[in-house]
N, C-alpha and C positions, 0 to 999 in steps of 0.2 A: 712143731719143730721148724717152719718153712719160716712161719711169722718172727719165731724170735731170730731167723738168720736174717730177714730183710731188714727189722727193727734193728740188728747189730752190724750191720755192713757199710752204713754211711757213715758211723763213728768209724771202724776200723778202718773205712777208705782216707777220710781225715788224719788218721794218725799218720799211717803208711806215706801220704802224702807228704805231712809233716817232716817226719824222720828222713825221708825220701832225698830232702836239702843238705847242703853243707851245715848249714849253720843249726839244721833238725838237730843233725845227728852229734854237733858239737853245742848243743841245747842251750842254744842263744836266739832270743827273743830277736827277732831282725828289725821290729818297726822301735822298739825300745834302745836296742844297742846304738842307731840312725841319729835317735834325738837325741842320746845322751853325747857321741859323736860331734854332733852339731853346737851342741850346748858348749865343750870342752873347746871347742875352737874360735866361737865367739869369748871364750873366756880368755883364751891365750892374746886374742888380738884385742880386748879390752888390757889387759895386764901388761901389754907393749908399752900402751899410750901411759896409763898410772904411775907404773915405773919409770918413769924419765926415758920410755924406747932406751932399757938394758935388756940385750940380748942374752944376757945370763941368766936374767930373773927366769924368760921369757923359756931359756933353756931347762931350767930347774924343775919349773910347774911341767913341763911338757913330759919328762922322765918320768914326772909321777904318777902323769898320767897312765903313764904307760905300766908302770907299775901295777898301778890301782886297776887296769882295764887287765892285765895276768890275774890278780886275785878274783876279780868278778868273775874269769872266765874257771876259775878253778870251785869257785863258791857253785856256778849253776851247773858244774856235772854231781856233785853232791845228792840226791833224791831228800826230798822234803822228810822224810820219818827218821833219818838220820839227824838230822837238826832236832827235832823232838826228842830225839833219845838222848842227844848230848846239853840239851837246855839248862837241865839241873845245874851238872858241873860246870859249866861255864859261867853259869848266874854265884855260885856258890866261889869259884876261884874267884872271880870278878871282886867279890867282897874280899876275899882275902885279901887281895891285892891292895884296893883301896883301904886296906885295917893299916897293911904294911909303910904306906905313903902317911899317913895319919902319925904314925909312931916313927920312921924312916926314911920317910922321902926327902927324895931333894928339892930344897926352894930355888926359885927364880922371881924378881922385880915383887915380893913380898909376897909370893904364893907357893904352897908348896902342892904343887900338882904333879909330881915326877915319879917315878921310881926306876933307882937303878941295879939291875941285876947281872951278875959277873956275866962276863961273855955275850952279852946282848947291850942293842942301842936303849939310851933312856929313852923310856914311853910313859904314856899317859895310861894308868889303867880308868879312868872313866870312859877315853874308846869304847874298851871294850864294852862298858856296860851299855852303849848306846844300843849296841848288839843283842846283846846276854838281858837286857831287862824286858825287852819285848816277848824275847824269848821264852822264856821261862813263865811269862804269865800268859800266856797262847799257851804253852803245855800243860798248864796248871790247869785253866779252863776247858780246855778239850775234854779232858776227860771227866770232865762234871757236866752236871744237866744245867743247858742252859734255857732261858735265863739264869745270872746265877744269884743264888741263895746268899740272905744280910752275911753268914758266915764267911762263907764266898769270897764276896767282895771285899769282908775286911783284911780277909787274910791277901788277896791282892794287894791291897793297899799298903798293908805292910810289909810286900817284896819291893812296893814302888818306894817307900819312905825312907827305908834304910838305907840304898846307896844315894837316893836323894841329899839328905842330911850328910850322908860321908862327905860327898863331893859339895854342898854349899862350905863345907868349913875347911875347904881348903885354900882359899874363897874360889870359887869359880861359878858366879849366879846362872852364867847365861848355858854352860853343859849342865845343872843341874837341872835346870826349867827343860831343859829338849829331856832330860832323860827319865824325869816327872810325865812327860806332855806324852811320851811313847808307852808309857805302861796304861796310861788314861786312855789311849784311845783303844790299846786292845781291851779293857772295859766295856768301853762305848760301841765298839762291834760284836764285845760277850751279849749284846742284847739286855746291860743294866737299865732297869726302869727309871723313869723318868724323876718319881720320888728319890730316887737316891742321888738322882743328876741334883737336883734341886736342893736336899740337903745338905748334899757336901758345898753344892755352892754356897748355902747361907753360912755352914759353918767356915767356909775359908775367908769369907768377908770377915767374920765375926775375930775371925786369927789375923786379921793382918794388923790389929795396934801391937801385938804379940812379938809378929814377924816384924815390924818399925825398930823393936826394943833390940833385936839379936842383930840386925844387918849391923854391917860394916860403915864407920863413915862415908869412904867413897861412892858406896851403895846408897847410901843415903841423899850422897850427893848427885850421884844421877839420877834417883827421884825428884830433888829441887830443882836439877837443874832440866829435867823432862816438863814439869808444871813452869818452869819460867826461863827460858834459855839464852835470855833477853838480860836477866841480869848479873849476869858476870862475862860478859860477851869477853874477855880476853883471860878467863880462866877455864872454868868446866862447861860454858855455854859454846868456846869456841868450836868445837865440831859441828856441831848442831847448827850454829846460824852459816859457816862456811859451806856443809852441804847444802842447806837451804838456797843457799848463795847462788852454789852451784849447779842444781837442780833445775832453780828457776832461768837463772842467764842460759841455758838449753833453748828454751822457747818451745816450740813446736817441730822443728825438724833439726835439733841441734848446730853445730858449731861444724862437725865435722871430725873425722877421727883424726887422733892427734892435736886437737885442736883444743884441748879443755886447760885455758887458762887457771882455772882453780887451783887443777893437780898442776901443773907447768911450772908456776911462780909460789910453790909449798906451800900456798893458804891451807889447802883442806888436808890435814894428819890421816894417817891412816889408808891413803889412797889407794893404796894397792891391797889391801886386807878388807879392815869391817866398814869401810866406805865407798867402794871401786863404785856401787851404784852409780854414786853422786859422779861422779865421772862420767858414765857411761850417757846418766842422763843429760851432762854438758854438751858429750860429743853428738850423739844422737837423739836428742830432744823427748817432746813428747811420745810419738810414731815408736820411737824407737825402742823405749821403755816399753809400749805396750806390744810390739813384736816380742820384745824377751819375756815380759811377764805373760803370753800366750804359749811361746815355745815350753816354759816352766809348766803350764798349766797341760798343755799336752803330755806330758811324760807325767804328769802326776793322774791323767785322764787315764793314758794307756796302763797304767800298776794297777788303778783300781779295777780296771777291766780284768787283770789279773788276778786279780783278788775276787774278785766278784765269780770266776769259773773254775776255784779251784777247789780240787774235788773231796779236802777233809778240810774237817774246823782249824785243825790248828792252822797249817796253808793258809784257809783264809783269815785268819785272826792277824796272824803276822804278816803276810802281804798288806794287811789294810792298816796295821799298825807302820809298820817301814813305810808306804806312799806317804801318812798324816803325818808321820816324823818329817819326813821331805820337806812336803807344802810346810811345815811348821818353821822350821829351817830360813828359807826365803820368804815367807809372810813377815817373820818377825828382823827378820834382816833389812830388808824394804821399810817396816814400820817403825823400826828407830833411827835409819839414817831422815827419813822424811819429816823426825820428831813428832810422830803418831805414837809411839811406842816407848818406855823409856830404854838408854845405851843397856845392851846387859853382855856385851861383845862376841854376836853371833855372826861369823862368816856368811857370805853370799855363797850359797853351792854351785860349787866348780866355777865358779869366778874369780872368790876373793883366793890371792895365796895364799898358800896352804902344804900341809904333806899331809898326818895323820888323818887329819878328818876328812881329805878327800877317798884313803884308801877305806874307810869305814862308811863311807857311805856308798864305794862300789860294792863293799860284801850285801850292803842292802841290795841294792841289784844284781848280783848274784844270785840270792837267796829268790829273788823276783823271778829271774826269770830260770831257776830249777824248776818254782811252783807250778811256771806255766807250761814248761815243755816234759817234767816227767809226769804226766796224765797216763790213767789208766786204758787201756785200749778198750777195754769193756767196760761198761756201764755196771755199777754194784747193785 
């Protein structure tokens, strides 16, 4: 009896410790909450310079944040099995919602991504799925043996396909692929074998003359103009060769803030949304770019740390799904303004402006840091 109270007393001094804090006991991660803080403020004073220094924009994004940082903080008093028991329904309204946008929604600039419902503001229901599709296949696989079974994984696949395909046809390429790329990875931490990685890859090669025939012209077009951007320099190649532009006149320790000619004199579109990079990388150069892509990579270090000590599968299925959604986020935001990537108009997280998808990606950090601070005091 002596042994199992010593074996259990340096965990429960840890907890106690824990709880012991402000921020324990209102279950907020402190070294997480710091970087995303810090990330959010670099982004306000990057969106000063983008926007022609409008203190309005500058005003706008800051509200939301503000917002977005009440929803996080109301998502991590939540306990992790409440999420699991609500997966289902969420994943299944989600679908509705996008059946209803399909047959209902309202269009904008030839997309109909919207829906509007009496008494509430128009919203995007693919948000939610950004949420609800992680979800729901983290709850799915919990409760099965993993690794999981060919059945298994198909039957994932087809939670992952179906809001996939909703949302490509309305067109919206680049939330589809994050909201594809988030159900793949809770796979990829169910512990799927490598033959199935490998299969699915040959067969998606094998689809993409398939997927050429269904894209959308302009889709098409930012394929040609990702393999050659050089030739239509004052049509669809002009974003592309202006960040590049912009990028490079940076140098090594940039220009200085406020200082990025590109955005200043309107070459480069988009400046304040899916290109702020390219700015960023103007004003503060090489150095500086790899400050931010370090601070990025720390906050995506500290989740999986997260992910990594949390104490049931689904917890950690969905922790490790939410971080690889992040890094996915900023990988590919980075890799098509740089023309590594082709355009498929994915925001920079908490950089580019924005409203809805900065509040959807604090519920992911919310959901993060419930996983971390509601721990069991005893060891199961």
């Amino acid at each position: 009896m002596s042994n199992d109270f010593l074996r259990r007393l340096p965990r429960a001094s840890h907890a106690f410790q824990m709880h012991s804090t402000l921020l324990g006991r209102l279950h907020i991660d402190a070294v997480l909450l710091l970087l995303l803080l810090l990330l959010c403020s670099v982004g306000l004073a990057v969106l000063y310079s983008a926007s022609d220094q409008s203190m309005a924009t500058v005003q706008r994004q800051a509200m939301r944040f503000g917002i977005a940082l009440g929803v996080m903080f109301v998502f991590a008093q939540i306990p992790p099995h409440h999420y699991k028991r609500w997966s289902p329904w969420l994943y299944a309204m989600g679908l509705l919602m996008l059946l209803g946008v399909l047959f209902m929604g309202v269009g904008a600039k030839g997309a109909q991504r919207w829906l509007e419902i009496p008494g509430l503001p128009r919203f995007q229901p693919s948000e939610i799925m950004k949420i609800a599709v992680p979800m729901a296949l983290a709850a799915y696989f919990a409760d099965r043996y993993l690794p999981p079974r060919v059945k298994h994984v198909f039957c994932g696949l087809l939670f992952i396909a179906i809001p996939t395909l909703l949302i490509a046809k309305q067109p919206d390429l680049g939330t589809s692929l994050l909201i594809c790329a988030s159900g793949l990875f809770v796979l990829l931490f169910s512990g799927i074998r490598w033959r199935f990685i490998f299969g699915f890859g040959a067969l998606f090669t094998a689809c993409l003359p398939l997927l050429w025939m269904i894209m959308k012209d302009y889709q098409k077009q930012r394929v040609m103009t990702f393999l050659n951007p050089e030739s239509d320099l004052h049509g669809a190649g002009w974003n592309i060769v202006q960040s590049k532009i912009a990028i490079g006149s940076g140098g090594l320790n940039g220009k200085g803030w406020l200082h990025s000619t590109q955005s200043q004199l309107d070459f480069l579109p988009e400046s304040h949304t899916d290109f702020i990079i390219a700015v960023f990388a103007e004003e503060f150069g090489f150095v500086g770019v790899l400050a931010l892509l370090l601070l990025y990579l720390l906050i995506v270090t500290r989740c999986l740390f997260i992910a990594a000590r949390a104490d049931e599968t689904y917890a950690r299925l969905l922790a490790g799904s939410l971080t690889l959604t992040f890094f996915f986020y900023f990988f590919v935001n980075i890799g098509m303004v740089t023309g590594l990537l082709p355009v498929v108009g994915l925001p920079l997280p908490l950089i580019s402006y924005g409203g809805t998808s900065i509040v959807t990606l604090f519920v992911g950090f919310g959901m993060l840091m419930s996983i971390q601070t509601h721990k069991k005091v005893l060891p199961q």
